[in-house]
C-alpha positions as CSV (number, residue, x, y, z in Angstrom):
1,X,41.9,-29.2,54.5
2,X,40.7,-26.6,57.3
3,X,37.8,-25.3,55.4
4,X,37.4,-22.3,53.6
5,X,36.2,-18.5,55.0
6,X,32.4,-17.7,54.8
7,X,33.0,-14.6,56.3
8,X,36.0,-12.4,57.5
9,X,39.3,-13.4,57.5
10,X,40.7,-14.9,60.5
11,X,40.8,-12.8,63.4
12,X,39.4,-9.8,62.0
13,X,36.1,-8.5,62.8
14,X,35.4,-6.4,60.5
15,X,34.5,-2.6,61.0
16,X,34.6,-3.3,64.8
17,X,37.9,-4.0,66.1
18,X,37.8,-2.5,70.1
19,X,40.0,0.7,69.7
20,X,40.7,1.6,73.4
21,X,39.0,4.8,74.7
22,X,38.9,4.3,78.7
23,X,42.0,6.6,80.4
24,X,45.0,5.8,81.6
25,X,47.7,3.2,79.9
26,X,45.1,1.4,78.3
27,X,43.7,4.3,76.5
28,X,46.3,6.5,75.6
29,X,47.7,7.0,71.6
30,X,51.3,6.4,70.9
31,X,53.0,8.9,68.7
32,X,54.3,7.6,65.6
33,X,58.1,9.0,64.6
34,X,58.1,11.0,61.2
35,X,54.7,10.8,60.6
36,X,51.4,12.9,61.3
37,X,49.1,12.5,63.4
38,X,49.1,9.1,66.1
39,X,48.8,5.0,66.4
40,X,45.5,4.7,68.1
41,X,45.9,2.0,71.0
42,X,43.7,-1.6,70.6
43,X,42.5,-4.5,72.3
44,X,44.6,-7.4,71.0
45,X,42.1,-9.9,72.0
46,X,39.2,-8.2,71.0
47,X,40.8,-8.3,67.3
48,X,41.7,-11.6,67.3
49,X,39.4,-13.8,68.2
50,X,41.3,-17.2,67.9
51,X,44.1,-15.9,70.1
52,X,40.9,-14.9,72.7
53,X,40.6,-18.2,72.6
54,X,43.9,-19.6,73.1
55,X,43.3,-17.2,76.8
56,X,41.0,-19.5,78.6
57,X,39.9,-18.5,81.8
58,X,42.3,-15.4,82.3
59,X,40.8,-13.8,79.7
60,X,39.2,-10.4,81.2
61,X,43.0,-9.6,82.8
62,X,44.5,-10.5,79.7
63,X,42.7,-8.7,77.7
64,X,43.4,-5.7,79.6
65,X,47.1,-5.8,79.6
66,X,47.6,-7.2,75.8
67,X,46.8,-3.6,74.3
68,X,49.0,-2.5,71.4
69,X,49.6,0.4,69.2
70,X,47.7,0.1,65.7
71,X,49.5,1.0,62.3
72,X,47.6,1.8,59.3
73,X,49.4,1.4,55.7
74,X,47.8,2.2,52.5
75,X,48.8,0.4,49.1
76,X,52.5,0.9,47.5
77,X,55.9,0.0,48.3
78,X,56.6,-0.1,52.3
79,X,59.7,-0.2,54.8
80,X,59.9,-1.7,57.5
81,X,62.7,-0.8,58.9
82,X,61.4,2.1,60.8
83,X,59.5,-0.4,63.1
84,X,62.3,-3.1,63.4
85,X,64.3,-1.3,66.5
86,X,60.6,-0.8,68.5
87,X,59.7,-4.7,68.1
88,X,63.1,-6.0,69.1
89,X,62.7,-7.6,72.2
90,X,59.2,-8.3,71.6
91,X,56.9,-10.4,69.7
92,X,57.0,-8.5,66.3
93,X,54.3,-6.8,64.0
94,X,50.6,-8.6,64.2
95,X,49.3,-8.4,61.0
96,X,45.3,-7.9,61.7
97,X,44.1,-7.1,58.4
98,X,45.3,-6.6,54.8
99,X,47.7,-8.6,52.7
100,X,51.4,-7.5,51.6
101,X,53.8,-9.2,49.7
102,X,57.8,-10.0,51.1
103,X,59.6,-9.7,47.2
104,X,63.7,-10.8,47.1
105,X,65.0,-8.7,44.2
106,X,67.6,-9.8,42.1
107,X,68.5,-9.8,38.3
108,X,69.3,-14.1,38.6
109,X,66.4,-15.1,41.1
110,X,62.6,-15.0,41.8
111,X,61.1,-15.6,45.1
112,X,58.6,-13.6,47.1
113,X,56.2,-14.4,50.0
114,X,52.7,-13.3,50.6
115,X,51.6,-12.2,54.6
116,X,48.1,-11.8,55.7
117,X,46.0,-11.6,58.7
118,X,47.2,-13.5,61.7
119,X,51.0,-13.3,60.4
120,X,53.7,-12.3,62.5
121,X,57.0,-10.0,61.0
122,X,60.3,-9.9,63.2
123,X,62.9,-7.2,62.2
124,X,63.4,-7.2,58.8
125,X,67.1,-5.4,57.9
126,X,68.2,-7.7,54.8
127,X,71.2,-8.6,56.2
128,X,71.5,-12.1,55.6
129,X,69.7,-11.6,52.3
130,X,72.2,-9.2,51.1
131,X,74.8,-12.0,51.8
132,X,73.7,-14.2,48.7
133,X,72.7,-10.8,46.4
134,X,69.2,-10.6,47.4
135,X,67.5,-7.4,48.5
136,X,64.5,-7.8,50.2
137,X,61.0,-5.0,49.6
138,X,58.0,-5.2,50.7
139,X,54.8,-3.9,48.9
140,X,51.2,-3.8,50.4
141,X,48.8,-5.1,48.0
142,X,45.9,-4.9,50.1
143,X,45.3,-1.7,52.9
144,X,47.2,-3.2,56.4
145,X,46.5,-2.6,60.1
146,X,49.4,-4.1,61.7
147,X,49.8,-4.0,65.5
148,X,53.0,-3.2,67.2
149,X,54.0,-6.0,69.4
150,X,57.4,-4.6,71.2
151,X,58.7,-5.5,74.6
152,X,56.6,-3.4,76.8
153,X,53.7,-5.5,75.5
154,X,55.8,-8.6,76.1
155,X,56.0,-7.8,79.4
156,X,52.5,-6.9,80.1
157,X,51.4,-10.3,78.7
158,X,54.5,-12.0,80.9
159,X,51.8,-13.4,83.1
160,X,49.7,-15.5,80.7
161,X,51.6,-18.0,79.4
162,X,48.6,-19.4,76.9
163,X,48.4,-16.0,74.9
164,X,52.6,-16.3,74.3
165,X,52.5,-19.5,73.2
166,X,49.8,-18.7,70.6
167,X,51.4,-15.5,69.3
168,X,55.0,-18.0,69.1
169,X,52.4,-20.6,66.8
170,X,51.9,-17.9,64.6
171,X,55.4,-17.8,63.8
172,X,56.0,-21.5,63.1
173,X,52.5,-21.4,60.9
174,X,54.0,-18.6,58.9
175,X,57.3,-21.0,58.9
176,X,55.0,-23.9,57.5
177,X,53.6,-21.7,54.5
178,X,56.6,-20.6,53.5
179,X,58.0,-24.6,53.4
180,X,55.2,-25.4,51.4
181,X,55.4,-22.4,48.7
182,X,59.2,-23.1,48.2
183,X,58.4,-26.7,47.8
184,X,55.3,-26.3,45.4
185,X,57.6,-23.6,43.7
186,X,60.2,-26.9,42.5
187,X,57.0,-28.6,40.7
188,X,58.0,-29.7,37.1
189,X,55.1,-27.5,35.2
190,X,54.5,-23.7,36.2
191,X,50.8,-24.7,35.7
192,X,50.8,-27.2,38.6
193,X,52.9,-24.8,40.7
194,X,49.9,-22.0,39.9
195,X,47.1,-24.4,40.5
196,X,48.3,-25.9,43.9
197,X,49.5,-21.8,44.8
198,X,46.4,-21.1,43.8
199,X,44.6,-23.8,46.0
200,X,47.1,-23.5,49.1
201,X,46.0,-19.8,49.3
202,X,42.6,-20.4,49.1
203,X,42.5,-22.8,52.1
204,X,43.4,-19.7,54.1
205,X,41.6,-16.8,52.7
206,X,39.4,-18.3,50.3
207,X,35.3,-18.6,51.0
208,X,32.8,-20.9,48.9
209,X,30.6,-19.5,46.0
210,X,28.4,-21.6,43.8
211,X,30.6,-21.5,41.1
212,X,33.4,-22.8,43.2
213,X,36.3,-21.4,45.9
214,X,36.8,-17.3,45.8
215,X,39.6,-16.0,46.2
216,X,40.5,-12.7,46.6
217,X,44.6,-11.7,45.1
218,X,45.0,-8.3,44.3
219,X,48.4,-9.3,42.1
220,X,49.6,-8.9,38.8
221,X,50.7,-12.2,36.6
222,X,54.4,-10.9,37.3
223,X,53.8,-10.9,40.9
224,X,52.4,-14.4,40.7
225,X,55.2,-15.6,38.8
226,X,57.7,-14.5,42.1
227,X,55.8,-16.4,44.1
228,X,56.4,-19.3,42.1
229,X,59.8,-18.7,40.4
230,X,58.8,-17.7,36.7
231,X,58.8,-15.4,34.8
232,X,55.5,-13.5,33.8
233,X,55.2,-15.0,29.7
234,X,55.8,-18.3,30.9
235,X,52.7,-17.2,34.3
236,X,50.4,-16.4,31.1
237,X,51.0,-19.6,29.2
238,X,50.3,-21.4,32.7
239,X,47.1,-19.7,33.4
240,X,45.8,-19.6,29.9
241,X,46.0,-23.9,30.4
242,X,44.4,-23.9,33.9
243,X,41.3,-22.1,32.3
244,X,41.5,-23.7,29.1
245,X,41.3,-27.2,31.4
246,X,38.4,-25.8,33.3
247,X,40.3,-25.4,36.4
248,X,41.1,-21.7,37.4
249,X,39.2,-18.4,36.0
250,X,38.8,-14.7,36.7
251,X,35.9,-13.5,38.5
252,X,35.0,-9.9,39.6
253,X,38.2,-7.6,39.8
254,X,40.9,-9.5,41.8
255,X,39.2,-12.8,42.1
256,X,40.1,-15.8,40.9
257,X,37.8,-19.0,41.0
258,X,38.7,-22.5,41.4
259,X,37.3,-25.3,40.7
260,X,35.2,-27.4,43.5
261,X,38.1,-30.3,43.9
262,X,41.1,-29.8,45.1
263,X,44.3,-30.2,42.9
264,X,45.7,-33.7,44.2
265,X,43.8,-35.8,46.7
266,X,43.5,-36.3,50.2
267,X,46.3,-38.2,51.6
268,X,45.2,-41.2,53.4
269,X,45.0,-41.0,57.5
């Protein structure tokens, strides 16, 4: 396992990502259509650390070119769709802090995906979902700053090769997740999908308390059954058996708390 958060998530510093203020490009707001006010301009790389990183040596002229416009979204159902002919041709939304929830509606199935920090989101029209009686919504659980990656910032970061390749990574890693949440979603026992959910989450945005790994999941148990393909009485039953067996409780408002060890064991290198 990677470890678990002490701190922020990843790539967020917290209360002081660089908003741009110097004139010219760099420093000027974008308006945002249908809405009041503007989408202040920011440093990608001074709000993500890891992709700082990933820069290397060209970092001070990439820095300066990868600036993007800044969305804020509060709690409640959201659209995309307003965004999806900006970031075509680009790289996509950046999501630099929050967590929102990718739900497939319909009366037969259950499926939903969670994003957080670090996640990229491509254009998002349902088409092929609506193909196999699926409509998609999206809901922010947590309050979202997503940064606007379109194609004039693809073509300001043309010339470092590094800082692409780590924004394409994202993708794939989002790709991974989702692989592994459809596969722990075909478990035999709703309580062993929960627990290793539960667990596979964690590794990501969890942090360690004496009592055991925090983590923070602003959902309801309907919510978590989507996530795992059940439906919310049968979610209760589960979780009543994972706290019964000492494994999973509730801590402080949206917390839940697992155990010190790991559902299954470390496979063998």
């Amino acid at each position: 396992m990677r470890g678990f958060l002490a701190s922020s998530p990843r790539g967020w510093k917290d209360s002081t990502v660089a908003f741009v203020s110097e004139s010219g490009t760099a420093g000027r707001r974008f308006a945002r259509p249908g809405a009041q006010g503007t989408v202040q301009a920011v440093r990608l790389l001074d709000a993500d650390r890891e992709l700082a990183r990933r820069v290397g040596g060209d970092l001070p002229e990439a820095r300066a070119a990868a600036v993007a416009g800044c969305v804020s979204i509060p709690r409640g159902r959201w659209s995309p769709d307003a965004a999806a002919e900006r970031i075509r041709g680009g790289y996509g939304l950046l999501v630099l802090r929050g967590l929102l929830m990718r739900d497939l509606e319909s009366p037969e199935a259950l499926g939903a995906e969670l994003v957080a920090e670090g996640d990229l989101l491509g254009a998002d029209d349902g088409t092929e979902e609506r193909i196999v009686g699926l409509e998609p919504r999206w809901e922010v659980l947590e309050p979202s700053r997503l940064l606007v990656l379109d194609a004039a910032f693809a073509q300001r970061i043309a010339r470092y090769p590094q800082l692409a390749s780590a924004l394409v990574e994202r993708v794939h890693e989002r790709a991974r997740r989702t692989a592994i949440a459809l596969a722990l979603s075909h478990l035999p026992r709703v309580e062993d999908r929960l627990h290793r959910l539960l667990w596979h989450l964690a590794d990501r945005r969890g942090h360690v308390r004496a009592d055991g790994i925090v983590l923070r999941l602003p959902v309801t148990q309907e919510q978590l059954g989507r996530l795992v393909g059940a439906r919310r009485p049968t979610v209760s039953l589960a979780l009543r058996s994972l706290r019964e067996r000492g494994l999973v409780h509730r801590g402080d408002a949206d917390e839940w708390v697992l155990a010190n060890e790991p559902p299954v064991p470390e496979v063998p290198s």
